[in-house]
N, CA and C atoms of all chains as a GROMACS GRO file, in nm:
protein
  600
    1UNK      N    1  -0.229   1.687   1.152
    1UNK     CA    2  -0.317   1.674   1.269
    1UNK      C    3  -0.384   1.808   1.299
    2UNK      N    4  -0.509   1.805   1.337
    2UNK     CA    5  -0.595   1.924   1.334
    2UNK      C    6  -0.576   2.040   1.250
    3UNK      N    7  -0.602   1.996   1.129
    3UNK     CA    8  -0.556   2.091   1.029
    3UNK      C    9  -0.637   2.213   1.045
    4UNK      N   10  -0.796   2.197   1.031
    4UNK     CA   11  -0.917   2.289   1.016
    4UNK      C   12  -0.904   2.351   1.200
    5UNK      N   13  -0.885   2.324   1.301
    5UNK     CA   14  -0.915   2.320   1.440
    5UNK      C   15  -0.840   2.491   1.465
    6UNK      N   16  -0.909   2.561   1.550
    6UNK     CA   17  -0.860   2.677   1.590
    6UNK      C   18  -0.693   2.607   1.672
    7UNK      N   19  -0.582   2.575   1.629
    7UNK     CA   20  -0.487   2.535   1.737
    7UNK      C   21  -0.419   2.600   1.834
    8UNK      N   22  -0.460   2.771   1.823
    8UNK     CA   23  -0.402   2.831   1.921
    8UNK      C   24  -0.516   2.836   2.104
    9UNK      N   25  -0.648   2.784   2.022
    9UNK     CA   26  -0.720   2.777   2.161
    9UNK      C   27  -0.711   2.649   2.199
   10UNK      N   28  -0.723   2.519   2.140
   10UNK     CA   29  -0.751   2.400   2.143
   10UNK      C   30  -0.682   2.329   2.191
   11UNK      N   31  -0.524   2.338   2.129
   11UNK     CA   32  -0.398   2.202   2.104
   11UNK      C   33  -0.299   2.283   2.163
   12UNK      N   34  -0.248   2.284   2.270
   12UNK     CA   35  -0.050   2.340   2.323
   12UNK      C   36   0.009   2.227   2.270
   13UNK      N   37   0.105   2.301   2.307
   13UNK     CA   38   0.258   2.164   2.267
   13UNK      C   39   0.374   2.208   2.361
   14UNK      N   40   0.392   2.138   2.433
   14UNK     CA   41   0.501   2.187   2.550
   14UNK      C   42   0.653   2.100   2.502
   15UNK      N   43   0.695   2.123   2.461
   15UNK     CA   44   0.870   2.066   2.427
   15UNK      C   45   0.962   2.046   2.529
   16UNK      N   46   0.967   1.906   2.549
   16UNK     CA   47   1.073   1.874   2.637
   16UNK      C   48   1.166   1.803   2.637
   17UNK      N   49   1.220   1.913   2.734
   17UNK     CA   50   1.402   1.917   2.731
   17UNK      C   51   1.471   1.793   2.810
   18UNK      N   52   1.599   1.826   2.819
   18UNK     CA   53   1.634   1.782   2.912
   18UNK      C   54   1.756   1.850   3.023
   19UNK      N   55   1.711   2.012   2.978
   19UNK     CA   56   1.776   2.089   3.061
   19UNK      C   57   1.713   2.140   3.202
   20UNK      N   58   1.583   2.118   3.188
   20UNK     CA   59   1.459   2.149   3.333
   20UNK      C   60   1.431   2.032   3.360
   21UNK      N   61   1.407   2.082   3.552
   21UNK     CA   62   1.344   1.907   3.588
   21UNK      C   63   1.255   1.939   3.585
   22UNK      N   64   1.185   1.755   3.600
   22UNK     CA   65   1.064   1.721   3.556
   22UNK      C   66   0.967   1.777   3.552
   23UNK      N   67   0.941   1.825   3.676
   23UNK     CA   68   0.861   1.878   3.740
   23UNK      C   69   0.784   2.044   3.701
   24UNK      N   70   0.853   2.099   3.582
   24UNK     CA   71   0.895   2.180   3.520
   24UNK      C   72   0.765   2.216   3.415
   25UNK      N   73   0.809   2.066   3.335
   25UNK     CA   74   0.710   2.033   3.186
   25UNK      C   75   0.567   1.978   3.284
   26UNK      N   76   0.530   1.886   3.398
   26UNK     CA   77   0.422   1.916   3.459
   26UNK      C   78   0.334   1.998   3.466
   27UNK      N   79   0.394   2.104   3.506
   27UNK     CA   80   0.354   2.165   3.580
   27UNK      C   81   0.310   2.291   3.463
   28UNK      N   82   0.380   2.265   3.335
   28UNK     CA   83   0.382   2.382   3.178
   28UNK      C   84   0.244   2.309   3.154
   29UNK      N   85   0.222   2.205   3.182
   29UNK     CA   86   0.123   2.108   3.143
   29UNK      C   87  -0.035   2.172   3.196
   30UNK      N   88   0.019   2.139   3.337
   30UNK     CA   89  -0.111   2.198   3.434
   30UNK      C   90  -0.190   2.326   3.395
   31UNK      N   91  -0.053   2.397   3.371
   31UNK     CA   92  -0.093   2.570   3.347
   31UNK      C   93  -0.179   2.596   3.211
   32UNK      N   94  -0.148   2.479   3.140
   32UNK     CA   95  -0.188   2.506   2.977
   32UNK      C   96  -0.382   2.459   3.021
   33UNK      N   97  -0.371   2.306   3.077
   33UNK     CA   98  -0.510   2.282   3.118
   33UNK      C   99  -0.602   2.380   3.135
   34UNK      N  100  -0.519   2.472   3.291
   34UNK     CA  101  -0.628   2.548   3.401
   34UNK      C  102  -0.650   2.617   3.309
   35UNK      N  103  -0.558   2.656   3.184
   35UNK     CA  104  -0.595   2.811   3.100
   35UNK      C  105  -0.679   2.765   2.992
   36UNK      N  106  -0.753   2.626   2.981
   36UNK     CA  107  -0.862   2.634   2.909
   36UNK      C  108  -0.826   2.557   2.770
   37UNK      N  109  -0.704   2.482   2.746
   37UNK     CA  110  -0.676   2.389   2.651
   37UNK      C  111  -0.761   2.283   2.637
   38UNK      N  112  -0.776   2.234   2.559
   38UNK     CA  113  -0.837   2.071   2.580
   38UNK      C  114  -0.746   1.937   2.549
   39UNK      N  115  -0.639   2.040   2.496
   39UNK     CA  116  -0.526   1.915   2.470
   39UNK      C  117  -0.396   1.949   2.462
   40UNK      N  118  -0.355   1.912   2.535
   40UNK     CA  119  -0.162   1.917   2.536
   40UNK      C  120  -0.062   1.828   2.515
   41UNK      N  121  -0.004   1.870   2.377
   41UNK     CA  122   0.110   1.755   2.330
   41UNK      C  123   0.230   1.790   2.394
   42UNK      N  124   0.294   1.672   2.460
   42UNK     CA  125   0.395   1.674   2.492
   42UNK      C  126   0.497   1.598   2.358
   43UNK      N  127   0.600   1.695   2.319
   43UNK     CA  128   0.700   1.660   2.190
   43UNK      C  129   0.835   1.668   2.288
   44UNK      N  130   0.932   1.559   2.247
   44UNK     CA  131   1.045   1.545   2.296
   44UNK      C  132   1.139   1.428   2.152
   45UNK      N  133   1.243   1.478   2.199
   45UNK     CA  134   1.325   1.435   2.083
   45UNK      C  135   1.495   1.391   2.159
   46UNK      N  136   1.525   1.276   2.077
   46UNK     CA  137   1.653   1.197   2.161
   46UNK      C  138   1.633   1.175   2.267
   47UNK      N  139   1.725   1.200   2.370
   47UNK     CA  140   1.736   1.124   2.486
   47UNK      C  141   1.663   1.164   2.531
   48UNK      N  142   1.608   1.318   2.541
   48UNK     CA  143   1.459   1.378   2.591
   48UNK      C  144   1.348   1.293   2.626
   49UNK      N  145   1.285   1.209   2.524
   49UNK     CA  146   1.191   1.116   2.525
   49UNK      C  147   1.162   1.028   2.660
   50UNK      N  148   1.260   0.933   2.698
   50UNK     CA  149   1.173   0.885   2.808
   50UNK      C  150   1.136   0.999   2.918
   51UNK      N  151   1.195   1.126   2.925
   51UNK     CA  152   1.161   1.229   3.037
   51UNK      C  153   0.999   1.272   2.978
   52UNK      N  154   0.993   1.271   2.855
   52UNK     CA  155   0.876   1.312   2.826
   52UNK      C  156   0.739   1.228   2.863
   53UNK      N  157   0.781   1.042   2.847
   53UNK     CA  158   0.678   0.993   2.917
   53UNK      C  159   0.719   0.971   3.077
   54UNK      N  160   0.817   0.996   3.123
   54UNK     CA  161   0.764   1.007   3.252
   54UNK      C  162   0.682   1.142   3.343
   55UNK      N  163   0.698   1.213   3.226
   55UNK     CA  164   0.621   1.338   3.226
   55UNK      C  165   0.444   1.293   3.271
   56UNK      N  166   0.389   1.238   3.129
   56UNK     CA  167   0.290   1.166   3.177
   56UNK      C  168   0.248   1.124   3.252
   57UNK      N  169   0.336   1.031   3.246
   57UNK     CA  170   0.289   0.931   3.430
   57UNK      C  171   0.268   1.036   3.501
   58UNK      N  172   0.342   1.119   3.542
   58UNK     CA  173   0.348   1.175   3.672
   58UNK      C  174   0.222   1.269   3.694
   59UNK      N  175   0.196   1.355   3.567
   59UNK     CA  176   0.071   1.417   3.564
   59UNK      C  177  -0.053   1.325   3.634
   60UNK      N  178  -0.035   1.227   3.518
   60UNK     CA  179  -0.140   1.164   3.561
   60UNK      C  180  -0.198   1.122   3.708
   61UNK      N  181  -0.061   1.067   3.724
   61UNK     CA  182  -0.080   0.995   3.824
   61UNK      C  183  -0.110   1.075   3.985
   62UNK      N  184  -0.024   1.227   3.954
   62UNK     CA  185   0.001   1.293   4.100
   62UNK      C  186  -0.108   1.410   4.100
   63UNK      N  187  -0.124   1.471   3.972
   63UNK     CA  188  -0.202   1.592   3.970
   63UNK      C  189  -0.330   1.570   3.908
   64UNK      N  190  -0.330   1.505   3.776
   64UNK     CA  191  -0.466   1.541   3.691
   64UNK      C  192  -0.515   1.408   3.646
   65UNK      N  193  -0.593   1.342   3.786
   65UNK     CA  194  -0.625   1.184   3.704
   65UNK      C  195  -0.772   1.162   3.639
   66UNK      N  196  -0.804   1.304   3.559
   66UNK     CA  197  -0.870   1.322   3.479
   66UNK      C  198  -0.802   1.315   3.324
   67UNK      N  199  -0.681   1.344   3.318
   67UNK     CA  200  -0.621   1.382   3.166
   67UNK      C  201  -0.579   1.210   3.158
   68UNK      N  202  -0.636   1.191   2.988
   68UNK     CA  203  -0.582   1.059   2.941
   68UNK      C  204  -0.515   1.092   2.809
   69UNK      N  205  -0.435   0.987   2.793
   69UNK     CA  206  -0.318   0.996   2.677
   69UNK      C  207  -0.418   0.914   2.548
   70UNK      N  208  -0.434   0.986   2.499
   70UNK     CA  209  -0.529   1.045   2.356
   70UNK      C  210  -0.500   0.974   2.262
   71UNK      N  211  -0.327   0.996   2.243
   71UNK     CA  212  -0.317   1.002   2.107
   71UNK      C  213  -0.056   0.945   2.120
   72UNK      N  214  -0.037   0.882   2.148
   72UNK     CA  215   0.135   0.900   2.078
   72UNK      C  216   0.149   0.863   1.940
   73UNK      N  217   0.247   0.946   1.910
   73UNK     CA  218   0.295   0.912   1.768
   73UNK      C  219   0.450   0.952   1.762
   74UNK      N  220   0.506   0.875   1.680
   74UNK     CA  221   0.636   0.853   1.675
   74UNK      C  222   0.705   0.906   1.532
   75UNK      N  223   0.813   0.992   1.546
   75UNK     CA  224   0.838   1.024   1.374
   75UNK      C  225   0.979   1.059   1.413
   76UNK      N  226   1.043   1.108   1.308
   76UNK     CA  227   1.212   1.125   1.315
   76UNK      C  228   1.225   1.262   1.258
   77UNK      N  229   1.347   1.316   1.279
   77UNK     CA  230   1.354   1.483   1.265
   77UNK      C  231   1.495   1.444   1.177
   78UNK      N  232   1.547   1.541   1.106
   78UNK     CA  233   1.687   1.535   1.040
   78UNK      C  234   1.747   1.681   1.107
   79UNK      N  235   1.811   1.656   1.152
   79UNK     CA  236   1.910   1.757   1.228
   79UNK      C  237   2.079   1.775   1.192
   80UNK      N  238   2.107   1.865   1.186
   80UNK     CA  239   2.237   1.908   1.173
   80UNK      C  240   2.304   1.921   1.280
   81UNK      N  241   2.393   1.820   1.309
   81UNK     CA  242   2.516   1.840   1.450
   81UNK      C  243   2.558   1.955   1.444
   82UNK      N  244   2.646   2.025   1.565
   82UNK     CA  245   2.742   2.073   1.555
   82UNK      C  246   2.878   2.073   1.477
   83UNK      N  247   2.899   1.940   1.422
   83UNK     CA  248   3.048   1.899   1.351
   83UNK      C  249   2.994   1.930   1.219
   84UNK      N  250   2.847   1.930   1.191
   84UNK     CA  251   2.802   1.876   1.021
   84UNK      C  252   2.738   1.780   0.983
   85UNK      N  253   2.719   1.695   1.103
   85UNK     CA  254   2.703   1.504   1.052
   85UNK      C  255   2.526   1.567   1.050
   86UNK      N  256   2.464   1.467   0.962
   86UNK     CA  257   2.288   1.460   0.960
   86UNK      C  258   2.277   1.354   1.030
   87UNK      N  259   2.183   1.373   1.099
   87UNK     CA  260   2.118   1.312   1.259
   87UNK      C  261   2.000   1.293   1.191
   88UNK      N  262   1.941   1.167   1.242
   88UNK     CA  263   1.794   1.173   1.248
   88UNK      C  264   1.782   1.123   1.362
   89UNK      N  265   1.692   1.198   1.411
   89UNK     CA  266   1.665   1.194   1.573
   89UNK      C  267   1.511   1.104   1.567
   90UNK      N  268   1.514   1.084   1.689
   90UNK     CA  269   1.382   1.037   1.686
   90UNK      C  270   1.284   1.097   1.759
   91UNK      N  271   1.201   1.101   1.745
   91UNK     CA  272   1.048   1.233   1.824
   91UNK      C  273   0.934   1.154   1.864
   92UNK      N  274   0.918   1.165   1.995
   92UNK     CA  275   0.796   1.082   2.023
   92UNK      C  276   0.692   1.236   2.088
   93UNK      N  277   0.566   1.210   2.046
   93UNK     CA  278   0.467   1.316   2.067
   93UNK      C  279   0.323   1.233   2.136
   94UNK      N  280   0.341   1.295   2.258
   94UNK     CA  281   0.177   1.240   2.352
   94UNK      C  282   0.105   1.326   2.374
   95UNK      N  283  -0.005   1.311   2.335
   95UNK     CA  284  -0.139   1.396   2.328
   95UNK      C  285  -0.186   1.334   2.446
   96UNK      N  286  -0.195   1.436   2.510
   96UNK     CA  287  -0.295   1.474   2.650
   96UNK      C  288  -0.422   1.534   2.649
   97UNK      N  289  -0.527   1.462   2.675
   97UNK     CA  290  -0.635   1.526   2.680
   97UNK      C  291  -0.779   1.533   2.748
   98UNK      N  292  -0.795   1.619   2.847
   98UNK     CA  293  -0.943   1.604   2.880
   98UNK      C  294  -1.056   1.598   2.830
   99UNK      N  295  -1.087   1.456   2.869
   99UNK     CA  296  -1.254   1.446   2.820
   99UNK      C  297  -1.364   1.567   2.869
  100UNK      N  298  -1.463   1.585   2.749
  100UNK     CA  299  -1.557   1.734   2.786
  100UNK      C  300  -1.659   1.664   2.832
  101UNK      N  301  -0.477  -0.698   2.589
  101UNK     CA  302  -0.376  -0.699   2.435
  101UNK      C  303  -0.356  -0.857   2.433
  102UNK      N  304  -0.470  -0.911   2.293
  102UNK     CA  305  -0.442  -1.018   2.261
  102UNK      C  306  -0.491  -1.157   2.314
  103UNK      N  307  -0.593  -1.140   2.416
  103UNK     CA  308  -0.621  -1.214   2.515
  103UNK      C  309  -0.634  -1.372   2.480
  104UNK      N  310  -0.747  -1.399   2.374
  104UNK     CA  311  -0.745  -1.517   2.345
  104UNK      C  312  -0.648  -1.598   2.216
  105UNK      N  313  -0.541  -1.516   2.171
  105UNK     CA  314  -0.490  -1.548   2.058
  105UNK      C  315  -0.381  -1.610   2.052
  106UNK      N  316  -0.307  -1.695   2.000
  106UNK     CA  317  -0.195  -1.772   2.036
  106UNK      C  318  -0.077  -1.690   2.052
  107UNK      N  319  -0.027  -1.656   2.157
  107UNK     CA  320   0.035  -1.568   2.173
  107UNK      C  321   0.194  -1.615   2.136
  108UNK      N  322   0.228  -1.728   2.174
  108UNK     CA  323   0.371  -1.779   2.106
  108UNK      C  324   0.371  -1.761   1.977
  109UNK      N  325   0.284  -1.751   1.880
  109UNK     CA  326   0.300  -1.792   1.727
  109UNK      C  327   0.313  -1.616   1.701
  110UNK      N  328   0.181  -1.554   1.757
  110UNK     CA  329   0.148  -1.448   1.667
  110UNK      C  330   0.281  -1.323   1.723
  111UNK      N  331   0.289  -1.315   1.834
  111UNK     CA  332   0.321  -1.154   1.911
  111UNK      C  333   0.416  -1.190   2.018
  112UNK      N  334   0.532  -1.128   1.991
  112UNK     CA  335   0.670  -1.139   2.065
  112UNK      C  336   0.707  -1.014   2.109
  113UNK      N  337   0.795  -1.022   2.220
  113UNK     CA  338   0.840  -0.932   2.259
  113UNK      C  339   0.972  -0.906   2.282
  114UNK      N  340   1.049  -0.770   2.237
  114UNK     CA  341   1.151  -0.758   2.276
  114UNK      C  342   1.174  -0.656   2.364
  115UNK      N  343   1.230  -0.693   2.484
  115UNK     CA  344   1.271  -0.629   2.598
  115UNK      C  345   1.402  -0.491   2.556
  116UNK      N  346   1.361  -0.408   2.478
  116UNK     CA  347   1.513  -0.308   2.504
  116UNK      C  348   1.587  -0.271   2.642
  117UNK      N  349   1.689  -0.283   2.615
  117UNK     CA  350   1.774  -0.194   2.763
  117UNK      C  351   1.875  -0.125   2.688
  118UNK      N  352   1.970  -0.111   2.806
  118UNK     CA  353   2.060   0.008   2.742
  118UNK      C  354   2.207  -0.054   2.709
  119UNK      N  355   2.202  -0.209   2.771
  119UNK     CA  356   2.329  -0.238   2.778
  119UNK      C  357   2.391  -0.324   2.612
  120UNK      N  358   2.309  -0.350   2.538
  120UNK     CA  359   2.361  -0.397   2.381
  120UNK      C  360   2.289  -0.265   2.302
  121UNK      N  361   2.433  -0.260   2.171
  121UNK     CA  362   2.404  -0.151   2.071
  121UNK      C  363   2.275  -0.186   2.041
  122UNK      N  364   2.162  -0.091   1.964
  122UNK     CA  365   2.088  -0.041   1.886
  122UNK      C  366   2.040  -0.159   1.803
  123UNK      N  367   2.137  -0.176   1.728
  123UNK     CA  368   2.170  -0.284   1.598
  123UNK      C  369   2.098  -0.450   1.629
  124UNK      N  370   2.163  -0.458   1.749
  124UNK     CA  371   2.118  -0.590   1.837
  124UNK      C  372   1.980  -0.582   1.824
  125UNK      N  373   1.871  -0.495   1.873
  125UNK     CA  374   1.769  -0.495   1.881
  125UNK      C  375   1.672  -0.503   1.756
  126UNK      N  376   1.773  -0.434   1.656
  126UNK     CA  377   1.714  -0.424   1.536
  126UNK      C  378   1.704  -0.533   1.488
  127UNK      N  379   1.803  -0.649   1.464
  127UNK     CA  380   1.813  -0.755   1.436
  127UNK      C  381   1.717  -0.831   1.520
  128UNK      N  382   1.690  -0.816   1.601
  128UNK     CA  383   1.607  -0.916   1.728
  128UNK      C  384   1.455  -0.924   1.645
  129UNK      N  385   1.427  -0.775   1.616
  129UNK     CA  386   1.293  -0.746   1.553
  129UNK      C  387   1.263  -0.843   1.393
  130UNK      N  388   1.410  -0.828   1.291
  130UNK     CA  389   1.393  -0.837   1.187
  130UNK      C  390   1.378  -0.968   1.190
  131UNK      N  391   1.474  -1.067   1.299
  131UNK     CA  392   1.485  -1.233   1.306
  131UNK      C  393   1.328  -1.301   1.326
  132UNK      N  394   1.253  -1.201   1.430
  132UNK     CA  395   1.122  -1.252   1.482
  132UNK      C  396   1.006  -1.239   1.346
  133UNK      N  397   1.028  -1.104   1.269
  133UNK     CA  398   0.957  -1.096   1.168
  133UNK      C  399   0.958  -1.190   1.071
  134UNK      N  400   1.104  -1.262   1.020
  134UNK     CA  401   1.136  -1.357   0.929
  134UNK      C  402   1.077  -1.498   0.947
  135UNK      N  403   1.103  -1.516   1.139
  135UNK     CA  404   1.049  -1.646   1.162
  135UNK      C  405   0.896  -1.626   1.201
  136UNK      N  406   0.825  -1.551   1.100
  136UNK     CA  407   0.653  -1.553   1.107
  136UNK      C  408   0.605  -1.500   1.210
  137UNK      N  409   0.681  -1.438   1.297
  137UNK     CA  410   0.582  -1.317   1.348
  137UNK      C  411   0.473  -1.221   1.281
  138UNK      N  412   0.395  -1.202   1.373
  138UNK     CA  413   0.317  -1.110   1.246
  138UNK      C  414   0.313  -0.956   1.338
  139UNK      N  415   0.328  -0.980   1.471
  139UNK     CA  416   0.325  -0.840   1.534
  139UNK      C  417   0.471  -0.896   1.638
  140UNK      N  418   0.542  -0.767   1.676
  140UNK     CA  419   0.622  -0.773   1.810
  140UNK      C  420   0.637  -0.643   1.862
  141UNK      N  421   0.618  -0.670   1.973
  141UNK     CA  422   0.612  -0.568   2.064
  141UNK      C  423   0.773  -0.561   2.135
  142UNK      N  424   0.795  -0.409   2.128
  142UNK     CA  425   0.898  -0.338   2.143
  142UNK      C  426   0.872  -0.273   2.316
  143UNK      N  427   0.957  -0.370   2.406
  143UNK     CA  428   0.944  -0.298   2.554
  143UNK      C  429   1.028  -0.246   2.628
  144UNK      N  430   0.998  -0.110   2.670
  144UNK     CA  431   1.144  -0.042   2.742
  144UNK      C  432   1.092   0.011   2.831
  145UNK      N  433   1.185   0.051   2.984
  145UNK     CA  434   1.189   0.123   3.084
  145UNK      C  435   1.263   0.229   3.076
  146UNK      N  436   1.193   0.319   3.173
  146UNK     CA  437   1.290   0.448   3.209
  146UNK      C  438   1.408   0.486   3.079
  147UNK      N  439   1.556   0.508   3.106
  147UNK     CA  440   1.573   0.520   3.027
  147UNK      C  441   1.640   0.491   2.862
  148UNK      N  442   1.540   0.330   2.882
  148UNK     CA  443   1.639   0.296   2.737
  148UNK      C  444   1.519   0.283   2.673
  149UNK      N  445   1.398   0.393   2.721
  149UNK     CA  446   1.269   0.413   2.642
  149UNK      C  447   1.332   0.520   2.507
  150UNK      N  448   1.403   0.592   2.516
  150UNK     CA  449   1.449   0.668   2.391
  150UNK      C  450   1.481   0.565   2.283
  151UNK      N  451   1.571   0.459   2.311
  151UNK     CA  452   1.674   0.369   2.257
  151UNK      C  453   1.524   0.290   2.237
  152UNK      N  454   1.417   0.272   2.236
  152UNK     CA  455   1.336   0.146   2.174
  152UNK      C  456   1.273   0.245   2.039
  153UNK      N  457   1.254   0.412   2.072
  153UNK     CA  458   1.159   0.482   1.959
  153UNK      C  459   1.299   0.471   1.858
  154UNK      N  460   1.368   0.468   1.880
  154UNK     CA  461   1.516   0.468   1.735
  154UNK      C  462   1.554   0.321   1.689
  155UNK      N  463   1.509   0.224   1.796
  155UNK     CA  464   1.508   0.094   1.734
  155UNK      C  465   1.407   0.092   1.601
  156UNK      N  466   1.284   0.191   1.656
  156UNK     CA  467   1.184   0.141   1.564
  156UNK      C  468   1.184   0.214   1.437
  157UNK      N  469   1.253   0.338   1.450
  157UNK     CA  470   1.256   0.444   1.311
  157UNK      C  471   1.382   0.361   1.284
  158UNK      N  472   1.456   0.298   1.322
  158UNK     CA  473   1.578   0.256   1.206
  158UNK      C  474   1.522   0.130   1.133
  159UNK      N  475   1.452   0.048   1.248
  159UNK     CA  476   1.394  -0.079   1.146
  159UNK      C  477   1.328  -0.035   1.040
  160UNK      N  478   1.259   0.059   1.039
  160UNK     CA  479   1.109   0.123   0.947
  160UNK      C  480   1.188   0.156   0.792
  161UNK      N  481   1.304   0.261   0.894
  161UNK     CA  482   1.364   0.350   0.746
  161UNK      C  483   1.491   0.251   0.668
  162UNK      N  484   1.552   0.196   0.785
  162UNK     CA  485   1.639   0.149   0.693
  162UNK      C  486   1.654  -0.027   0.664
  163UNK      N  487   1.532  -0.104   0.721
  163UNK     CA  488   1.569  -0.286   0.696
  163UNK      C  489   1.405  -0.314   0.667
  164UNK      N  490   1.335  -0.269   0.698
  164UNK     CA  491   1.162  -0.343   0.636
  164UNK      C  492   1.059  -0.197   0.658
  165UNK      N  493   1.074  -0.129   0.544
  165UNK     CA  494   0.983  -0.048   0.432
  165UNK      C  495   0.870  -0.085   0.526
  166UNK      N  496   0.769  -0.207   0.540
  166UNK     CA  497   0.665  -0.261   0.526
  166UNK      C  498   0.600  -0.266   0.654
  167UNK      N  499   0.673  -0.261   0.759
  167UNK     CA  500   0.684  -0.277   0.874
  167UNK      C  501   0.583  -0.167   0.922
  168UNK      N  502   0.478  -0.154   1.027
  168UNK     CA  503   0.367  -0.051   1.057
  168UNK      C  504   0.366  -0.057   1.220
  169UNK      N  505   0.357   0.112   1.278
  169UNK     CA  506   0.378   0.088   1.421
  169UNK      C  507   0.216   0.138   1.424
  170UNK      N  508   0.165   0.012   1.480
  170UNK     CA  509   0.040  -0.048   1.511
  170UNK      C  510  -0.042   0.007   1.612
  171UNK      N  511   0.062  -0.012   1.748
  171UNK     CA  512   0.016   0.088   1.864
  171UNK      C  513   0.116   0.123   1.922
  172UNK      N  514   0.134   0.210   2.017
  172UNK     CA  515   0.216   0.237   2.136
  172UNK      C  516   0.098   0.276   2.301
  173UNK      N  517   0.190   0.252   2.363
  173UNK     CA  518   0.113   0.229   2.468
  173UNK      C  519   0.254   0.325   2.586
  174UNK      N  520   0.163   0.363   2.676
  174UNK     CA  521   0.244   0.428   2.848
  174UNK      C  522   0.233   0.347   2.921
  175UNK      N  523   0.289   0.320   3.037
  175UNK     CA  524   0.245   0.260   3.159
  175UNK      C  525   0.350   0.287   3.272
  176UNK      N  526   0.326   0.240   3.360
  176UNK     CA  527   0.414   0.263   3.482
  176UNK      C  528   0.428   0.174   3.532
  177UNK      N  529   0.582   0.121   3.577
  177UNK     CA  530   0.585   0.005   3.670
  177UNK      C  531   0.648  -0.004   3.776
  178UNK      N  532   0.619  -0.070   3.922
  178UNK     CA  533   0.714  -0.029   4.063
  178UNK      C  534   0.782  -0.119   4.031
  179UNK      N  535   0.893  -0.074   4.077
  179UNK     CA  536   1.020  -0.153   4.094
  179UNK      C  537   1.106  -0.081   4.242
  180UNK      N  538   1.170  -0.191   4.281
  180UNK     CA  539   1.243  -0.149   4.449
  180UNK      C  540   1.374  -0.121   4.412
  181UNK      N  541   1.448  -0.048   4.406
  181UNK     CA  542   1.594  -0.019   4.351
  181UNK      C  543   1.654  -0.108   4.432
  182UNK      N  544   1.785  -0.087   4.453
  182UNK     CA  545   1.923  -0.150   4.546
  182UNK      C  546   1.908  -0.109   4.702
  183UNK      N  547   1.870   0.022   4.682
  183UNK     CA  548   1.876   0.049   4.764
  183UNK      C  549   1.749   0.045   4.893
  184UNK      N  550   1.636   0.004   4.838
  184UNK     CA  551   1.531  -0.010   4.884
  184UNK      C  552   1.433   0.090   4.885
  185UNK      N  553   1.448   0.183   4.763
  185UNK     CA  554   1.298   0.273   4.717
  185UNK      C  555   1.242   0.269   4.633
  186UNK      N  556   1.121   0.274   4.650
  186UNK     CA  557   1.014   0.246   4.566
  186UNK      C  558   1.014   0.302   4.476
  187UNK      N  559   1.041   0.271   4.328
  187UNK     CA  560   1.069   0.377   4.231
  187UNK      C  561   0.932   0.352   4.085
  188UNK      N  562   0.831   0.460   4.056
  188UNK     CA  563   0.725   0.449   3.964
  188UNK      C  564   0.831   0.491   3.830
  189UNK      N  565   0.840   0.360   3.772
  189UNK     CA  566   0.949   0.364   3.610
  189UNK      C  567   0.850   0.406   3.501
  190UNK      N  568   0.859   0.475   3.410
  190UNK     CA  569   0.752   0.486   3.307
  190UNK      C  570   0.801   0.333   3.195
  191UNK      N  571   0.719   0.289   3.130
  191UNK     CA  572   0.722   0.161   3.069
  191UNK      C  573   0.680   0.222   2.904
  192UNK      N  574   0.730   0.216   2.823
  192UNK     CA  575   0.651   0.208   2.661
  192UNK      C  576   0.627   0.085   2.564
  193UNK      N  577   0.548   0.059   2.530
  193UNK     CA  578   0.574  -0.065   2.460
  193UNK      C  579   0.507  -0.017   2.293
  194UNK      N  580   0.605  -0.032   2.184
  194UNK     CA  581   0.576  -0.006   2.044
  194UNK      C  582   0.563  -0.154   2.001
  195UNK      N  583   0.419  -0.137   1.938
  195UNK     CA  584   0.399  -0.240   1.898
  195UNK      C  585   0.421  -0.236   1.708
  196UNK      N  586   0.487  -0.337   1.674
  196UNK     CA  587   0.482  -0.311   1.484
  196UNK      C  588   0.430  -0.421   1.460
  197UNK      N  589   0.392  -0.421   1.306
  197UNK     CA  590   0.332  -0.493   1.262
  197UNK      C  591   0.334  -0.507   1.095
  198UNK      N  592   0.358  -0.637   1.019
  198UNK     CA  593   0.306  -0.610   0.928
  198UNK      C  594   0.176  -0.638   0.888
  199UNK      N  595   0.133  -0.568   0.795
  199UNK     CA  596  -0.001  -0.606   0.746
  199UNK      C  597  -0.027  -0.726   0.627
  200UNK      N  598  -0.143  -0.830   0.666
  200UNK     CA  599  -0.142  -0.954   0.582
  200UNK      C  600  -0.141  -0.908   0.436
   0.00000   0.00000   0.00000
């Protein structure tokens, strides 16, 4: 995805946890906008994920009901537990983006 | 989504929650695909929205190769808890599909 595209001016990617509230990745969101992004992926992985689309909603809905969801895509990660076991997690990624 | 098309024959839905394993769901998908589905839509709230993106990477990787996630979609839905507050749930719905 945006292979050729300048991605350090263009595309953020805010990663979310599930150690900060919500309100947190919002608001990482907002800051990326005002500073001139045109698009912000929100990436979250395991149980992370539904926090990540309620991330969305909430943007949308409370702060920026200009930003529309662009683009999700869904893929799996292979991770190494703590014990050893291989995990494949699952990763959901929403592209946020203002129309120019 | 789907407006004039026979919607019993073509496009089903399975409701994820949190309260049956993983497996259950997977099977729910593979039974609907066998009996001539051609698309089903994968629907979850809040948080057994994680538990529908791992329904869909386990069907993909490990029971039907063939299987294509078509769309995904956000949404938000009110619901009144127990207790009587108004609560905005984020909603996902993965839609798969095979191709004719």
């Amino acid at each position: 995805m945006g292979g050729l595209e300048p991605m350090s001016e263009e595309r953020k990617t805010v990663i979310v946890g599930q150690s900060k509230p919500l309100l947190n990745y919002v608001t990482a969101c907002i800051t990326m906008f005002n500073g001139g992004a045109h698009r912000v992926v929100l990436r979250a992985r395991g149980e992370a994920i539904n926090m990540s689309v309620e991330v969305a909603q909430v943007l949308k809905k409370r702060f920026m009901s200009n930003v529309q969801i662009s683009n999700i895509t869904i893929d799996g990660e292979n991770v190494t537990s703590r014990d050893g076991r291989q995990l494949n997690l699952p990763v959901l990624e929403i592209e946020l983006s203002i129309p120019q």
